[in-house]
C-alpha positions in Angstrom: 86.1 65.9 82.8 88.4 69.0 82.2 91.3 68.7 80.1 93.5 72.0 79.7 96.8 72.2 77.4 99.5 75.1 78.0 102.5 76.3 76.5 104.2 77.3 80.0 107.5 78.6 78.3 109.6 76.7 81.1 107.7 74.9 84.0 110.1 75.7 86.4 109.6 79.6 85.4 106.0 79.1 85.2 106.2 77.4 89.0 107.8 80.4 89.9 104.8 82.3 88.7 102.0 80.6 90.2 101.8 77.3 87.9 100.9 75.2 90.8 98.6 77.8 92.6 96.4 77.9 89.4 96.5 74.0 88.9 95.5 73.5 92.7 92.6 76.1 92.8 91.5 75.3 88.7 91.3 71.6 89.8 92.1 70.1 86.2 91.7 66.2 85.6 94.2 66.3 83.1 97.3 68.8 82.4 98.8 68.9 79.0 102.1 71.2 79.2 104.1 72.4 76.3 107.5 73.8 76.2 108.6 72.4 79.7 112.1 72.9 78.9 113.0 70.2 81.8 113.6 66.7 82.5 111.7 65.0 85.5 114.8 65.1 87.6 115.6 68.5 87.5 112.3 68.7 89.2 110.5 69.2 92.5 108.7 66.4 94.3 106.1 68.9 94.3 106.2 69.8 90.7 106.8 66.5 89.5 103.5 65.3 91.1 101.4 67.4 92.6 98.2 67.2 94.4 98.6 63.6 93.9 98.3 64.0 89.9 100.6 61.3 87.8 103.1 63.3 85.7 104.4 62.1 82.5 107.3 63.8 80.4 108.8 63.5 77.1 112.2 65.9 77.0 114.0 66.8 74.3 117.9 65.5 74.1 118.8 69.6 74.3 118.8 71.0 77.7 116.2 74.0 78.1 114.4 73.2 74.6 110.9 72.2 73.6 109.4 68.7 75.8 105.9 68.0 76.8 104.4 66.6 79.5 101.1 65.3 81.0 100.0 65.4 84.5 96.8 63.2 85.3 94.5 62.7 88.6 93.7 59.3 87.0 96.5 56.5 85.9 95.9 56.2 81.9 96.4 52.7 80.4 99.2 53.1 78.6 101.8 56.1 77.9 104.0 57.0 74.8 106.1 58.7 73.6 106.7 61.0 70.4 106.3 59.5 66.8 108.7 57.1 66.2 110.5 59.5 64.2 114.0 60.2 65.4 113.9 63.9 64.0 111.2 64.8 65.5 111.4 62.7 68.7 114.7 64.3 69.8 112.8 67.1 70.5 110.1 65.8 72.5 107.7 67.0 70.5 104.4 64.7 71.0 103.2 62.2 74.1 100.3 60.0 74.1 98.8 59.3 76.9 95.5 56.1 76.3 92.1 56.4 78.5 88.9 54.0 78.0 87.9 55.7 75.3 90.1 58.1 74.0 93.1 59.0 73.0 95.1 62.1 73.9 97.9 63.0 71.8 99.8 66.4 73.7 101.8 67.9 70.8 104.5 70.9 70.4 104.5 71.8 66.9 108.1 72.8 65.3 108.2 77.0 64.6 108.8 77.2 60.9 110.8 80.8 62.0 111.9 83.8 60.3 112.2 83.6 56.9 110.5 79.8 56.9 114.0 78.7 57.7 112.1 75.6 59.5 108.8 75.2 57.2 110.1 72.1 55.3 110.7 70.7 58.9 107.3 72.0 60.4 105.2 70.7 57.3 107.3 66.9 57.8 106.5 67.4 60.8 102.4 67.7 60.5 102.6 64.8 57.8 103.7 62.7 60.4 101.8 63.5 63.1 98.6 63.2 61.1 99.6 60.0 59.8 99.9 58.9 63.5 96.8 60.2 64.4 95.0 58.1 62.0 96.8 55.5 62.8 95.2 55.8 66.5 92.1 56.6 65.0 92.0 52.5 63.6 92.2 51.0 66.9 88.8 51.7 67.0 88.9 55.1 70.3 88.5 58.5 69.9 91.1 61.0 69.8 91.8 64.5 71.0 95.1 66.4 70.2 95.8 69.4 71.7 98.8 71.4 72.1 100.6 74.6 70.9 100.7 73.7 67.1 102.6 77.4 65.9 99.6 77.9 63.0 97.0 81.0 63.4 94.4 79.1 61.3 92.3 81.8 59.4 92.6 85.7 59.9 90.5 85.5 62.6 92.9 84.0 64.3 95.3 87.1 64.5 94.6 90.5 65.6 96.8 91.9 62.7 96.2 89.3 59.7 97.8 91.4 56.4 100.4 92.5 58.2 101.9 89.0 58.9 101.0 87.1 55.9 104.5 86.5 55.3 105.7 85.4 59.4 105.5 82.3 60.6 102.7 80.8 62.3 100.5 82.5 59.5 102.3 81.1 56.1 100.1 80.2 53.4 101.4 76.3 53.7 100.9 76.1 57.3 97.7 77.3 56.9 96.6 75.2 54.2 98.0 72.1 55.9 95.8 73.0 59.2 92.8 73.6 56.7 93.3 70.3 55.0 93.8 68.6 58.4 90.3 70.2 60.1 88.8 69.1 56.8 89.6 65.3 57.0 87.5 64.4 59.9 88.0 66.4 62.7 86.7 69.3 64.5 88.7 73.0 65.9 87.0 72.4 69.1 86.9 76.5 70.0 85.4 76.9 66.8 83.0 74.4 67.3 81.5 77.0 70.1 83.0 80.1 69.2 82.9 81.8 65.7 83.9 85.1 67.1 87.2 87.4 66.3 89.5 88.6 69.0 90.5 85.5 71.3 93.8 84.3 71.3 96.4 82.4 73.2 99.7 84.0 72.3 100.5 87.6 73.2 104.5 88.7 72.2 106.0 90.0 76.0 106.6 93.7 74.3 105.0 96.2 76.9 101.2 96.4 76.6 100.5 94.0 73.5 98.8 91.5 75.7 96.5 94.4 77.7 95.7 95.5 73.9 94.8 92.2 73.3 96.8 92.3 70.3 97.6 88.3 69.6 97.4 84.7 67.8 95.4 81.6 68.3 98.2 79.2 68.4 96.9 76.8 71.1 94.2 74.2 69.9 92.0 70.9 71.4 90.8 69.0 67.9 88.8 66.0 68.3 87.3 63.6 65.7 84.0 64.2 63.8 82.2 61.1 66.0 83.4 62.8 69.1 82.2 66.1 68.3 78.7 65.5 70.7 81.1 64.9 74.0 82.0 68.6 73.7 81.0 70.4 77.0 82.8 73.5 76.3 86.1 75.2 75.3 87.5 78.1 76.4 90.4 80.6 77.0 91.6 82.1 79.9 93.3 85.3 78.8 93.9 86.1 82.2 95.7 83.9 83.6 99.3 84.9 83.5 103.0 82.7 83.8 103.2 82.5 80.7 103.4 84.2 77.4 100.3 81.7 76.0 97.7 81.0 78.4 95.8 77.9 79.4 93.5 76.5 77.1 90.0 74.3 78.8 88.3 71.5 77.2 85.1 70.1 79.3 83.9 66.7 77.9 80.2 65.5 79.0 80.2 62.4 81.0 
């Protein structure tokens, strides 16, 4: 099974740039979008399902702002929606969609901005979403969350670490919560195969920072310790363009 999760920056933009073209030709099982910045009925047929995939979206109350969706060859069992947190919910922020054996939580985590103006937000905002997490973890299924969740983990994670120890993404809180969430039972699924510097997800659009690789790893698939073992692969692909994050693939073992 392959799983990929992508911060399109607009799917209607990123249609215009080839979304569906990749999705047709890459042949995904499941979808996870971020940043959709739509509502399903300002929407295509095509783009609302394609290719026969079920599509599943959770908009924020703001037009052109934040939402997630889903997109899945197979029907899950059941589908929700954010985390029963108003605040956070508005935004469309988290959906959960429920297979046999797993749960798979697509999440936009809140930019905590220049200045932290948002951190107090962004670290309620992880609280939360871990607590729900282990809250799926007691029905007794696996989880995997994956998503764009705005934290460059460690300095490998950045190609230009001292310079931005004071800019979001990379604050010394954000960081520490990621560290303390990884260390509670559950597993950077990239890291799992790949200890190596210099692959990221996010490149800013100025002219030639994404040739020069210069970039953050913003864009994650965690899993739970016990699930650790159904890990195929996971990988990047850098080159494929829409957007100014690129496609993140998870391959599970049958």
């Amino acid at each position: 099974m392959k799983i990929t999760s992508w911060n399109v920056n607009g799917i209607r933009a990123a249609a215009r740039k080839d979304f569906l073209v990749w999705m047709q030709n890459f042949g995904p099982d499941i979808v996870c979008v971020q940043e959709s910045k739509a509502t399903p009925d300002q929407l295509t047929d095509e783009l609302r399902n394609p290719f026969g995939y079920h599509s599943y979206w959770h908009s924020a109350e703001k037009a052109g702002y934040s939402g997630v969706s889903i997109y899945s060859k197979k029907e899950p069992l059941t589908v929700s929606m954010g985390l029963n947190v108003p605040e956070f919910d508005l935004e469309g922020r988290v959906i959960t969609a429920e297979f046999s054996d797993f749960f798979l939580v697509n999440a936009y985590f809140p930019n905590s901005q220049r200045e932290g103006a948002r951190l107090g937000y962004k670290l309620k905002f992880c609280a939360q979403i871990y607590d729900y997490l282990e809250s799926l973890r007691s029905k007794q299924k696996h989880i995997i969350v994956c998503g764009d969740f705005n934290i460059a983990h460690r300095a490998i994670d950045l190609k230009n670490p001292k310079s931005n120890e004071n800019n979001a993404g990379f604050l010394p809180e954000e960081r520490a919560w990621m560290e303390s969430f990884i260390s509670r039972g559950y597993v950077d699924g990239f890291r799992h195969f790949n200890p190596d510097p210099g692959h990221y997800t996010w490149w800013s659009y100025r002219p030639g920072v994404r040739e020069k690789n210069i970039g953050w790893r913003l864009d994650y698939f965690v899993v739970n310790q016990d699930f650790k073992d159904r890990l195929k692969s996971v990988e990047h692909q850098p080159k494929v363009m829409g957007s100014d994050h690129c496609p993140v693939v998870m391959e599970l073992r049958d």
